[in-house]
N, CA, C and O atoms as a GROMACS GRO file, in nm:
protein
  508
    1UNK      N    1  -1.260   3.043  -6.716
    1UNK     CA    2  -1.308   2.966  -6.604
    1UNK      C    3  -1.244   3.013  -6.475
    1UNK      O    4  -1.300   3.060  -6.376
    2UNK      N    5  -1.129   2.993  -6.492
    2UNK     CA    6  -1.036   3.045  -6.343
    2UNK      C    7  -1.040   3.241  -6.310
    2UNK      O    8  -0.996   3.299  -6.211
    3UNK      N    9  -1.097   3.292  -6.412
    3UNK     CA   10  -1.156   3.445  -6.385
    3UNK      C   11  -1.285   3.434  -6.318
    3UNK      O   12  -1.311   3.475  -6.204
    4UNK      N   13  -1.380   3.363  -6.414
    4UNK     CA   14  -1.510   3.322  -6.364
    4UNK      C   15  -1.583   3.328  -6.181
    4UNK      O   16  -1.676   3.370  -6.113
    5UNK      N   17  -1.405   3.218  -6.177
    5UNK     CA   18  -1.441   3.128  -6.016
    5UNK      C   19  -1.390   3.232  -5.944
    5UNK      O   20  -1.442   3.265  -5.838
    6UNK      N   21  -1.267   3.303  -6.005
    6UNK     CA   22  -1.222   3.391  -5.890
    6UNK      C   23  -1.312   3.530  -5.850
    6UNK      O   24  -1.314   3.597  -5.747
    7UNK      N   25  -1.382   3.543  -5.968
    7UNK     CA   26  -1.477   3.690  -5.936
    7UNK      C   27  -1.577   3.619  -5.788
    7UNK      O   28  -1.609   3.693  -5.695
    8UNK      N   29  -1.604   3.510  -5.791
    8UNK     CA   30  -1.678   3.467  -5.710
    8UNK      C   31  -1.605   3.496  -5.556
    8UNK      O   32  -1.679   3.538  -5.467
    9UNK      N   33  -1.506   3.479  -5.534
    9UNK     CA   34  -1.399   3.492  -5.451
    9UNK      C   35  -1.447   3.659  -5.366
    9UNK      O   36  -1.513   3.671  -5.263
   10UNK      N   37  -1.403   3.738  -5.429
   10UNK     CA   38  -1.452   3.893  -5.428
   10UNK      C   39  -1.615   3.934  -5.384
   10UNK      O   40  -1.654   4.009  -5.294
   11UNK      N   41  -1.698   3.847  -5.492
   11UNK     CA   42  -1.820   3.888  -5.405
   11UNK      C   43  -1.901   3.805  -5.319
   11UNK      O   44  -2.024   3.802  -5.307
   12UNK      N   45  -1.775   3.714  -5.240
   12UNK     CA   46  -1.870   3.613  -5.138
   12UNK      C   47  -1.735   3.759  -5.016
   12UNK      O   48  -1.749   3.764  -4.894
   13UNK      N   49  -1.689   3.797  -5.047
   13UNK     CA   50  -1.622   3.871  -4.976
   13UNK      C   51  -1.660   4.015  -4.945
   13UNK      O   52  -1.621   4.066  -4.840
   14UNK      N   53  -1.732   4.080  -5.030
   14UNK     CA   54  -1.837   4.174  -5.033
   14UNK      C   55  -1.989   4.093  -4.975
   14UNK      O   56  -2.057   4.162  -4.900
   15UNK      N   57  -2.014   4.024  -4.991
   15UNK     CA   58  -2.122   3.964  -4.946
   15UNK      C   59  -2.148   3.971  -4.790
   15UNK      O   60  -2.247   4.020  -4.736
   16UNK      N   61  -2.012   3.896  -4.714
   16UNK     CA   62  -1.993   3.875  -4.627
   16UNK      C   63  -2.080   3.991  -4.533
   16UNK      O   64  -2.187   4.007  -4.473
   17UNK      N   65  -1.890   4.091  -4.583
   17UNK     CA   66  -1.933   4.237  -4.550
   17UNK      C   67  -2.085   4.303  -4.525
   17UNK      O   68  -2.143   4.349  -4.427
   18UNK      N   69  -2.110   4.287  -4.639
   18UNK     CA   70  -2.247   4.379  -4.577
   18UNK      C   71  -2.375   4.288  -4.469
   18UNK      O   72  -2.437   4.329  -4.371
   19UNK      N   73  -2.374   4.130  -4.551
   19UNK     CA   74  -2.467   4.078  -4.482
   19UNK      C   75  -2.421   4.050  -4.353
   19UNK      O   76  -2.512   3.992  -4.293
   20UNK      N   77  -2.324   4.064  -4.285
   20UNK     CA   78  -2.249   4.001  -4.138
   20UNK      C   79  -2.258   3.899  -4.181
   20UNK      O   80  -2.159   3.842  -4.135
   21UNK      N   81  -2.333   3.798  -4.268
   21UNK     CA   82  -2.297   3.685  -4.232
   21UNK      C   83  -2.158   3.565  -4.279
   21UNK      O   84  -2.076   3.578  -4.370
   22UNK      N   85  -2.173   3.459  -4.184
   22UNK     CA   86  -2.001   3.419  -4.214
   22UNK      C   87  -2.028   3.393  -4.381
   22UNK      O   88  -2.135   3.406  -4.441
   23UNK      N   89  -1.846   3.336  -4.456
   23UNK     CA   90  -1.826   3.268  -4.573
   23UNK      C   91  -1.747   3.149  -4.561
   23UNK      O   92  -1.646   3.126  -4.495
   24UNK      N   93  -1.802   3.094  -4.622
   24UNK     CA   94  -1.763   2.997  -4.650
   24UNK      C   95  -1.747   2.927  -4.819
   24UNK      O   96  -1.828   2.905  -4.910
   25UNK      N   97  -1.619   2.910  -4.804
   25UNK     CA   98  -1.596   2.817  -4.929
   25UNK      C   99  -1.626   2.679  -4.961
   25UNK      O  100  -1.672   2.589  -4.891
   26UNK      N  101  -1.594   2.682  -5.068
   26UNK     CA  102  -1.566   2.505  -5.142
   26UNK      C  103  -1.475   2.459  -5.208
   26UNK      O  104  -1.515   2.470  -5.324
   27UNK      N  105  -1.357   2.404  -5.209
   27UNK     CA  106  -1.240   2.435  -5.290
   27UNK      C  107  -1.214   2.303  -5.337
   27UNK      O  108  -1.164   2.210  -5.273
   28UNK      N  109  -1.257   2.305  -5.465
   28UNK     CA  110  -1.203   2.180  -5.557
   28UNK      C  111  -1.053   2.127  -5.573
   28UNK      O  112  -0.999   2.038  -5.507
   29UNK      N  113  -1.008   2.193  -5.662
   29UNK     CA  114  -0.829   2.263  -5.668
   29UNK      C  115  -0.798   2.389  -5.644
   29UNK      O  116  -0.879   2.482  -5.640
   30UNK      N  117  -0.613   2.402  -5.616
   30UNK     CA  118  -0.582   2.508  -5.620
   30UNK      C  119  -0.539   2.542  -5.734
   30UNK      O  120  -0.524   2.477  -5.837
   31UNK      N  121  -0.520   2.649  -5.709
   31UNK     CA  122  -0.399   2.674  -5.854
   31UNK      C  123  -0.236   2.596  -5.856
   31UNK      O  124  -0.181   2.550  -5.957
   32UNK      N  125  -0.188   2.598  -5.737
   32UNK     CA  126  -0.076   2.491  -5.726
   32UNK      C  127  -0.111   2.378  -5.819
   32UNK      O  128  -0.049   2.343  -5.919
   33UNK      N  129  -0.234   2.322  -5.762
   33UNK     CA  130  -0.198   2.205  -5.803
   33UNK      C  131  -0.284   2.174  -5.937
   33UNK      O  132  -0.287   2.060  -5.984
   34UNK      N  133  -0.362   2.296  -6.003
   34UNK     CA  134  -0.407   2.272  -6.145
   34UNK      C  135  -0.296   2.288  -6.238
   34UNK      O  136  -0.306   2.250  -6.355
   35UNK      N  137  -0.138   2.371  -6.169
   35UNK     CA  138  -0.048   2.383  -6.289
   35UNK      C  139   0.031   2.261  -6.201
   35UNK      O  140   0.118   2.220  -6.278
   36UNK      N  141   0.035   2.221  -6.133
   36UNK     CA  142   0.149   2.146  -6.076
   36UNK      C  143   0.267   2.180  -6.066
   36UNK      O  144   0.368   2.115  -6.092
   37UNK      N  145   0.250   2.329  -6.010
   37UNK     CA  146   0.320   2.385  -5.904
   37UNK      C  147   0.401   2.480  -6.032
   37UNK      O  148   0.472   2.577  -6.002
   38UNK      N  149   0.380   2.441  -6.158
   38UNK     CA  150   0.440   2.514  -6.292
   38UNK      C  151   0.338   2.641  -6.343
   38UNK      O  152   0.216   2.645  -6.363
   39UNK      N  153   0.418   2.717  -6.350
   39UNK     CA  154   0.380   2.845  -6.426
   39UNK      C  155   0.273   2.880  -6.351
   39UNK      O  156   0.163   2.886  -6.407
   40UNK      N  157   0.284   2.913  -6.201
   40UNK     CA  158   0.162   2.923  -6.130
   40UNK      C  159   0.117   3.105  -6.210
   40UNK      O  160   0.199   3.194  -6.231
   41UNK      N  161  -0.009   3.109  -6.233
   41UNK     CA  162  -0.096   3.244  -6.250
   41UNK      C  163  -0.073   3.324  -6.144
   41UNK      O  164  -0.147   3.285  -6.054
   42UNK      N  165  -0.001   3.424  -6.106
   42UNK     CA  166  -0.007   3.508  -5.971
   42UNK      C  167  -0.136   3.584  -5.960
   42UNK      O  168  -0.184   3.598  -5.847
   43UNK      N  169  -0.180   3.619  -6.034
   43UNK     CA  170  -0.344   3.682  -6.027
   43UNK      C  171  -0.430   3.590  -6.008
   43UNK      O  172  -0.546   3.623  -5.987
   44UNK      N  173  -0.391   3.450  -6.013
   44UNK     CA  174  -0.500   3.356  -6.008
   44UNK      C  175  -0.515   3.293  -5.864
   44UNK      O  176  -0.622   3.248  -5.823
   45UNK      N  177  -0.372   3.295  -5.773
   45UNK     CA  178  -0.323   3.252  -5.692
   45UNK      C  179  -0.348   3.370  -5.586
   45UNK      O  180  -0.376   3.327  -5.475
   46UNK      N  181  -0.344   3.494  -5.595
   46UNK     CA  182  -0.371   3.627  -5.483
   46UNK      C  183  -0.513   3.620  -5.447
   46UNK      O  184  -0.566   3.657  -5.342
   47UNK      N  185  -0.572   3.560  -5.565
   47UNK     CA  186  -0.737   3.578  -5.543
   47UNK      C  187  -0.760   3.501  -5.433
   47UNK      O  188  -0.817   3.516  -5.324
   48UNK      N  189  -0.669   3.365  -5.520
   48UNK     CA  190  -0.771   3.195  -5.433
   48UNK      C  191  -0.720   3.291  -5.298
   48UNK      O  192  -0.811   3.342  -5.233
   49UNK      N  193  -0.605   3.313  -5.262
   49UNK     CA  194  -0.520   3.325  -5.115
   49UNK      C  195  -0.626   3.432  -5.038
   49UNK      O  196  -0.671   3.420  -4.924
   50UNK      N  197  -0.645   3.508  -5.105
   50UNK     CA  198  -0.785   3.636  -5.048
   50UNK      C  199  -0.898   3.586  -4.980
   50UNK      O  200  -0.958   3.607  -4.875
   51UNK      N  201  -0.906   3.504  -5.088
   51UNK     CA  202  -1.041   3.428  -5.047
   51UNK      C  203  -1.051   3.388  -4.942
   51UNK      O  204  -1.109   3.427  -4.841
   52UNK      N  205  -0.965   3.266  -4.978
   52UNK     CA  206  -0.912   3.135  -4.816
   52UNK      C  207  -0.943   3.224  -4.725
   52UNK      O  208  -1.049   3.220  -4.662
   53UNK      N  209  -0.831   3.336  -4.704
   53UNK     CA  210  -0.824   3.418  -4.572
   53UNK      C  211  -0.954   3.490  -4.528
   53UNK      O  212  -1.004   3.508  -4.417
   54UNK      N  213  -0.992   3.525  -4.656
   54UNK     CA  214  -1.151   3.618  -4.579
   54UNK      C  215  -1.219   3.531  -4.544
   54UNK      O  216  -1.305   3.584  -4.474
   55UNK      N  217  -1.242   3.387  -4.548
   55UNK     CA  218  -1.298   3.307  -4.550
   55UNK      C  219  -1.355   3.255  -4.395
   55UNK      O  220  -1.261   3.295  -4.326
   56UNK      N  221  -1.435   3.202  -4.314
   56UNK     CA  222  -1.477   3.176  -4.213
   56UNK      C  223  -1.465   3.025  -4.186
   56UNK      O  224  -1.444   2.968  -4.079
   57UNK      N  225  -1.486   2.967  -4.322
   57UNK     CA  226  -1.467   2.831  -4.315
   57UNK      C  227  -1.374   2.763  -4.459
   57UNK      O  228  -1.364   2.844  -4.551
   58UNK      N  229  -1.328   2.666  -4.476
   58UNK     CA  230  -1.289   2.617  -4.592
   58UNK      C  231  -1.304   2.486  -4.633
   58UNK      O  232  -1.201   2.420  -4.644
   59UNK      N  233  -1.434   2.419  -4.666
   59UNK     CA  234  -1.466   2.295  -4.705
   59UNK      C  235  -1.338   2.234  -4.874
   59UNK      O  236  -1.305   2.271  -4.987
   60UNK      N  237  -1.316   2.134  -4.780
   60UNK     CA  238  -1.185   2.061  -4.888
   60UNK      C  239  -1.238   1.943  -4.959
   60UNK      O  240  -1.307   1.872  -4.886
   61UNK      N  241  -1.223   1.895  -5.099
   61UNK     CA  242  -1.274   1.772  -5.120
   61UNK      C  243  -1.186   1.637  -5.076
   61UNK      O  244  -1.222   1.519  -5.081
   62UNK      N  245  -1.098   1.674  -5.044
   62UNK     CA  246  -0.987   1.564  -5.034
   62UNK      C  247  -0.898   1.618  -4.891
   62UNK      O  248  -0.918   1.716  -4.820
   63UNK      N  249  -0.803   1.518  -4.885
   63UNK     CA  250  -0.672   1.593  -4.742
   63UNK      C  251  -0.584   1.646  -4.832
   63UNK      O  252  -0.521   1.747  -4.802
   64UNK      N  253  -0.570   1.588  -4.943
   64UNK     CA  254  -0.479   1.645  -5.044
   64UNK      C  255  -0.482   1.777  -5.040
   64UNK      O  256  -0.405   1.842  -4.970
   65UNK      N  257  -0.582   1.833  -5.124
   65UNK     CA  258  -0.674   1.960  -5.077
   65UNK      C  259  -0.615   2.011  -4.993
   65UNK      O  260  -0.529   2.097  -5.005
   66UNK      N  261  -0.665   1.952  -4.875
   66UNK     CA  262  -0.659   2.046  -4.755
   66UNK      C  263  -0.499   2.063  -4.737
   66UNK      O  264  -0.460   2.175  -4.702
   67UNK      N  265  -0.428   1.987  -4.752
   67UNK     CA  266  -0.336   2.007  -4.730
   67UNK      C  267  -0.205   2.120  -4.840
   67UNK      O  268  -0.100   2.181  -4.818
   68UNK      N  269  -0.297   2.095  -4.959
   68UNK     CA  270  -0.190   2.231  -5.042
   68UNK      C  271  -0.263   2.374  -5.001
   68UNK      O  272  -0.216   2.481  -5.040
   69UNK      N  273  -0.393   2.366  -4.911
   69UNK     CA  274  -0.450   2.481  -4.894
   69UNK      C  275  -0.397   2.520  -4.751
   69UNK      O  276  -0.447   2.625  -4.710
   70UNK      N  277  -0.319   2.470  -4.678
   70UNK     CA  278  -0.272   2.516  -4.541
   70UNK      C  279  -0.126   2.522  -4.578
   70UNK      O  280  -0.057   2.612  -4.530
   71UNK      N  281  -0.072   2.433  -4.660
   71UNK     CA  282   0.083   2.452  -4.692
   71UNK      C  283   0.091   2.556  -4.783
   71UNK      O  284   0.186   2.628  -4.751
   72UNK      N  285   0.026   2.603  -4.899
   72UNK     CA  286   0.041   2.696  -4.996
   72UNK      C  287   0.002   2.805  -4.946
   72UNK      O  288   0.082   2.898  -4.960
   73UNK      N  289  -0.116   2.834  -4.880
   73UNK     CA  290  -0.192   2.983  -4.838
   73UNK      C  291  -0.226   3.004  -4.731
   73UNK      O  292  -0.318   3.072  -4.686
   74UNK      N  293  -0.109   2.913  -4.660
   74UNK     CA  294  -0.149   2.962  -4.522
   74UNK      C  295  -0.209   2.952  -4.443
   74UNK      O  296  -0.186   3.017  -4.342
   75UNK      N  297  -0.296   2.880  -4.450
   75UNK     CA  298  -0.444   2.878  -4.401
   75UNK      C  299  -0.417   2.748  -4.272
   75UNK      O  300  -0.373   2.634  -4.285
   76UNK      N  301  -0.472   2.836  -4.124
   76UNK     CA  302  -0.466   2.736  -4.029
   76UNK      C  303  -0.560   2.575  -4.096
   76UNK      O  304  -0.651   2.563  -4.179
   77UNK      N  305  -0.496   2.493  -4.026
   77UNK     CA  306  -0.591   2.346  -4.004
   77UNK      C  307  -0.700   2.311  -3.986
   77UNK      O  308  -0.774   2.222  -4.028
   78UNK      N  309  -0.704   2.395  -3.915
   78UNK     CA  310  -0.807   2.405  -3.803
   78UNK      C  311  -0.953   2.476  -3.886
   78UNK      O  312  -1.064   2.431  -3.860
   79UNK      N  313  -0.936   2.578  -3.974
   79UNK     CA  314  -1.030   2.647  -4.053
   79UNK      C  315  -1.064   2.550  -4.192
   79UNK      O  316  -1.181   2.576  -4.219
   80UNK      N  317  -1.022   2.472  -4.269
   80UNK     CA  318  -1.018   2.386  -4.317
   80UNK      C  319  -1.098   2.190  -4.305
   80UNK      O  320  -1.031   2.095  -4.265
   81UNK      N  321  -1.225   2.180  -4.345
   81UNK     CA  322  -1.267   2.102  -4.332
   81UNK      C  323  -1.300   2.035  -4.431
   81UNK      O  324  -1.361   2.093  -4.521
   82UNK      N  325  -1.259   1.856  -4.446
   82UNK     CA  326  -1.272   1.758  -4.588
   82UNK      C  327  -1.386   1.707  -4.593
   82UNK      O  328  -1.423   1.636  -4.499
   83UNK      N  329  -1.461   1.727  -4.693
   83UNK     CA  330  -1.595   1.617  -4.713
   83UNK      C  331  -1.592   1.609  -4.847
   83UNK      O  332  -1.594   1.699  -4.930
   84UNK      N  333  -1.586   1.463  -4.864
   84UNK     CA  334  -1.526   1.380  -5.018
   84UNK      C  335  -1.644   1.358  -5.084
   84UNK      O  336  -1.753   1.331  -5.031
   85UNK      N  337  -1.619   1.369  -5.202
   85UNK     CA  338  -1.686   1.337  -5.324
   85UNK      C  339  -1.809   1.195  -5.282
   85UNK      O  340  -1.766   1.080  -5.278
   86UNK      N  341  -1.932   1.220  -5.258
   86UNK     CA  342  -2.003   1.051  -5.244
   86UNK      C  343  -2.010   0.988  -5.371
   86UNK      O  344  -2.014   1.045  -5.480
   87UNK      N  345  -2.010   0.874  -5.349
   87UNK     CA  346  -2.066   0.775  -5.448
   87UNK      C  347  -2.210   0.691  -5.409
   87UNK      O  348  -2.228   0.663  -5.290
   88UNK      N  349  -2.268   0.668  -5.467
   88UNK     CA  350  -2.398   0.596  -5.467
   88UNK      C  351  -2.388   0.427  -5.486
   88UNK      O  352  -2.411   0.353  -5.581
   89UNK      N  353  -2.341   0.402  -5.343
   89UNK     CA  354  -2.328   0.243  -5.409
   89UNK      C  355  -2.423   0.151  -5.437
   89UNK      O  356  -2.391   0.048  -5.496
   90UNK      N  357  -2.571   0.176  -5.395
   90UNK     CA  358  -2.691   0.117  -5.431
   90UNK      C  359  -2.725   0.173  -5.584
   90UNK      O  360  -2.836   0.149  -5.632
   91UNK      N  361  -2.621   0.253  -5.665
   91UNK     CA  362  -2.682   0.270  -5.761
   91UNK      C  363  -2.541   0.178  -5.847
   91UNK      O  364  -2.552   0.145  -5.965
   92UNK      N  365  -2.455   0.157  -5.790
   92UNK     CA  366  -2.307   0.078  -5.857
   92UNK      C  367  -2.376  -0.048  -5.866
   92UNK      O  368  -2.385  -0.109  -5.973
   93UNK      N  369  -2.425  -0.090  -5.760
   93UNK     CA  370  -2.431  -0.270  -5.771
   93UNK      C  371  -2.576  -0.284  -5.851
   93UNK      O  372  -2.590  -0.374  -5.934
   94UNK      N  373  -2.667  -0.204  -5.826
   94UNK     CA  374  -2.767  -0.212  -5.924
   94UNK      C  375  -2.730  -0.200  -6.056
   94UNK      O  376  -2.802  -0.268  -6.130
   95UNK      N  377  -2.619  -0.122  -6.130
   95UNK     CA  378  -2.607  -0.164  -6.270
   95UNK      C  379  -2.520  -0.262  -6.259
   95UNK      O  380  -2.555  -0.340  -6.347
   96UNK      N  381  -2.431  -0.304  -6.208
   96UNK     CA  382  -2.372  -0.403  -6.191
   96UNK      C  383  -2.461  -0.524  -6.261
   96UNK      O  384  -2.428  -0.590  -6.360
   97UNK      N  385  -2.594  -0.537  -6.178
   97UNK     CA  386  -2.662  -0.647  -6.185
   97UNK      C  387  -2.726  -0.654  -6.333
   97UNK      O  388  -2.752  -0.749  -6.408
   98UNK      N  389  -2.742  -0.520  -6.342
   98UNK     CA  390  -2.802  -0.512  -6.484
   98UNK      C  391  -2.710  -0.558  -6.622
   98UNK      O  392  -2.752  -0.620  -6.720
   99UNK      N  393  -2.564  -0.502  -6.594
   99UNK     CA  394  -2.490  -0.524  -6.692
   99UNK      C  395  -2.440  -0.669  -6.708
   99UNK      O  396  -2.406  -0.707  -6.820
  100UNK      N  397  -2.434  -0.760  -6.589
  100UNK     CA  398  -2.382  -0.872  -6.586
  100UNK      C  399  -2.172  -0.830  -6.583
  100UNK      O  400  -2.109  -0.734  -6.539
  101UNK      N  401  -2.132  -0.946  -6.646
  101UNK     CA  402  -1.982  -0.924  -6.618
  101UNK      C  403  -1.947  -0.828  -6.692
  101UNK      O  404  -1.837  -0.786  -6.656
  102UNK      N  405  -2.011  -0.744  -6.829
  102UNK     CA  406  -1.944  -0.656  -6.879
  102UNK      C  407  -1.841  -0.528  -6.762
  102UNK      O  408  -1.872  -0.505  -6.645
  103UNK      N  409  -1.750  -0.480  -6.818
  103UNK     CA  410  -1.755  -0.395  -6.748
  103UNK      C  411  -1.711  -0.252  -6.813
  103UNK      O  412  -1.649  -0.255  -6.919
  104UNK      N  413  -1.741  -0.125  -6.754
  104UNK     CA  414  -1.741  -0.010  -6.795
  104UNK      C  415  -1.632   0.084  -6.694
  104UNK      O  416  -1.638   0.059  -6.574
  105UNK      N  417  -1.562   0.159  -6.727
  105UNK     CA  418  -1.490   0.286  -6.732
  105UNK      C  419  -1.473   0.376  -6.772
  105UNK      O  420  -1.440   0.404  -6.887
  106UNK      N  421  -1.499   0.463  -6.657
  106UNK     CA  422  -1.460   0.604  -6.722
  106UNK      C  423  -1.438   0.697  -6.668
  106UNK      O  424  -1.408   0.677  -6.550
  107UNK      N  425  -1.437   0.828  -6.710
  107UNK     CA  426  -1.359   0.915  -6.697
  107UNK      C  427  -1.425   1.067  -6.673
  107UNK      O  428  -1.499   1.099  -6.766
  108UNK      N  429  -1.417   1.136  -6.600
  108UNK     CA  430  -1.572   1.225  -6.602
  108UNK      C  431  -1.480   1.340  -6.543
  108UNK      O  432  -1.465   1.334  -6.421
  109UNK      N  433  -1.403   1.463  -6.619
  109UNK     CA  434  -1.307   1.543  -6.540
  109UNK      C  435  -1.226   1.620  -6.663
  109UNK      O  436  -1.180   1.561  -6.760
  110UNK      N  437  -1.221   1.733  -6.644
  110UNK     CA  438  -1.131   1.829  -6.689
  110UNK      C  439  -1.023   1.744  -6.742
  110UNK      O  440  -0.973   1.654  -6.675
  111UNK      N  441  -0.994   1.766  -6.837
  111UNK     CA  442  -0.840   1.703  -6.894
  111UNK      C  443  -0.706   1.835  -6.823
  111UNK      O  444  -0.642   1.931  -6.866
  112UNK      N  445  -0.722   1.764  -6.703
  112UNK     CA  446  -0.567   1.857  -6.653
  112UNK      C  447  -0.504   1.770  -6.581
  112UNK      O  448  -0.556   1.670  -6.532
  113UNK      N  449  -0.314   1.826  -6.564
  113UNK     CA  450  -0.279   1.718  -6.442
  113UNK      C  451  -0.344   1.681  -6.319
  113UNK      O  452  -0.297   1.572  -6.285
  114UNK      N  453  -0.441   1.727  -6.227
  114UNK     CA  454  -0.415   1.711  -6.121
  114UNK      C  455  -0.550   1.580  -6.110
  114UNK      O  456  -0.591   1.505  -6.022
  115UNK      N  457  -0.583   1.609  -6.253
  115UNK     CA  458  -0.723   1.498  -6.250
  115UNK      C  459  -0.690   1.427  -6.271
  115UNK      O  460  -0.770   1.335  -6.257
  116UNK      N  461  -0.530   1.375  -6.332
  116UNK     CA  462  -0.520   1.230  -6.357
  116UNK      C  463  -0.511   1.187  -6.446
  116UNK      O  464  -0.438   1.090  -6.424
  117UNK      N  465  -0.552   1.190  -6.610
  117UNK     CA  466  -0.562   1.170  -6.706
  117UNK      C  467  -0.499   1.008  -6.721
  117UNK      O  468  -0.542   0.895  -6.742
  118UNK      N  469  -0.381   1.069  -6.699
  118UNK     CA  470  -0.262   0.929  -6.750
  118UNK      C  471  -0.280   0.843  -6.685
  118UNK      O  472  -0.274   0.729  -6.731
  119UNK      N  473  -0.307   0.864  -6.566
  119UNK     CA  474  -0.381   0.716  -6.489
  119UNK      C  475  -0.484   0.662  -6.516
  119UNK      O  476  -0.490   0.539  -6.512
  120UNK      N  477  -0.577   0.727  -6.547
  120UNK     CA  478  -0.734   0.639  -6.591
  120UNK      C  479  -0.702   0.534  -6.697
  120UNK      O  480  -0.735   0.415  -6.706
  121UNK      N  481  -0.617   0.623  -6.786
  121UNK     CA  482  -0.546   0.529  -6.908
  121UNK      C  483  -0.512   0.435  -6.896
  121UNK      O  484  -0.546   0.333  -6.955
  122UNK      N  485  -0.399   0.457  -6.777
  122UNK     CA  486  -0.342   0.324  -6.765
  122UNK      C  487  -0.413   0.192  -6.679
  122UNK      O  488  -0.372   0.077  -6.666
  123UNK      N  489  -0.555   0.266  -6.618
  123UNK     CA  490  -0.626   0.202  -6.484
  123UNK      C  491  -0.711   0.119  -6.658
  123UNK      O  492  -0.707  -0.003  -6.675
  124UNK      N  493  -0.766   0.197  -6.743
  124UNK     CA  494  -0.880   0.154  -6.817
  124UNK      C  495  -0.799   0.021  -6.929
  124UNK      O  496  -0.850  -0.075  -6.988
  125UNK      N  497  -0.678   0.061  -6.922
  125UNK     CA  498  -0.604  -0.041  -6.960
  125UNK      C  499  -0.616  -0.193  -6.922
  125UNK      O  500  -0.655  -0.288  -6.990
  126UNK      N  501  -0.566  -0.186  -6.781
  126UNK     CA  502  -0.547  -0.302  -6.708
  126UNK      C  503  -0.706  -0.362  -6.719
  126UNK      O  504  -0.718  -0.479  -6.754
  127UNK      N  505  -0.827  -0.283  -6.689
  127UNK     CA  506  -0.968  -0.383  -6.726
  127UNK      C  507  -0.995  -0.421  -6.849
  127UNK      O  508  -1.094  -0.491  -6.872
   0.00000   0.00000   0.00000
């Protein structure tokens, strides 16, 4: 997966190149923070950093995000922009209505640290 994403890295960077036109990313996680800051991949980490930099723009899902992507790689502030995950709340309260008081949780994400795992647990707990 993390070869996969990074080949992508390379040919939005060749892309660029020939078409003039700008690149722009999308950056879910980094590698920082998929190992949590442990046993970082250096081949996995030169790529993301390549990227960032060739990059014209850098759409973040979170500040979190944005923020291990300007503290880790450098990357001005300013090139770096957050637009978060939507939710559909006309589609929340509509099952809502459907389900009545039951209620449901869950969990929809890579089993790694940075997704959380141990918290949902403990969140799916408490309901």
């Amino acid at each position: 997966m993390c070869g996969g994403k990074n080949f992508f890295y390379g040919a939005g960077i060749i892309a660029k190149k020939i078409s003039g036109k700008k690149l722009v990313i999308h950056v879910h996680a980094t590698e920082i923070d998929r190992t949590g800051g442990n046993s970082v991949n250096q081949y996995v980490y030169d790529k993301e950093r390549k990227g960032m930099h060739a990059a014209d723009a850098i759409i973040a899902v979170s500040n979190f995000t944005k923020n291990m992507i300007v503290k880790h790689y450098g990357i001005s502030p300013e090139k770096v922009f957050v637009v978060h995950n939507a939710v559909d709340f006309d589609f929340r309260h509509s099952e809502k209505n459907r389900l009545g008081d039951n209620k449901i949780v869950l969990f929809l994400a890579r089993i790694t640290l940075q997704k959380g795992p141990d918290y949902f647990v403990q969140a799916a707990k408490k309901v």
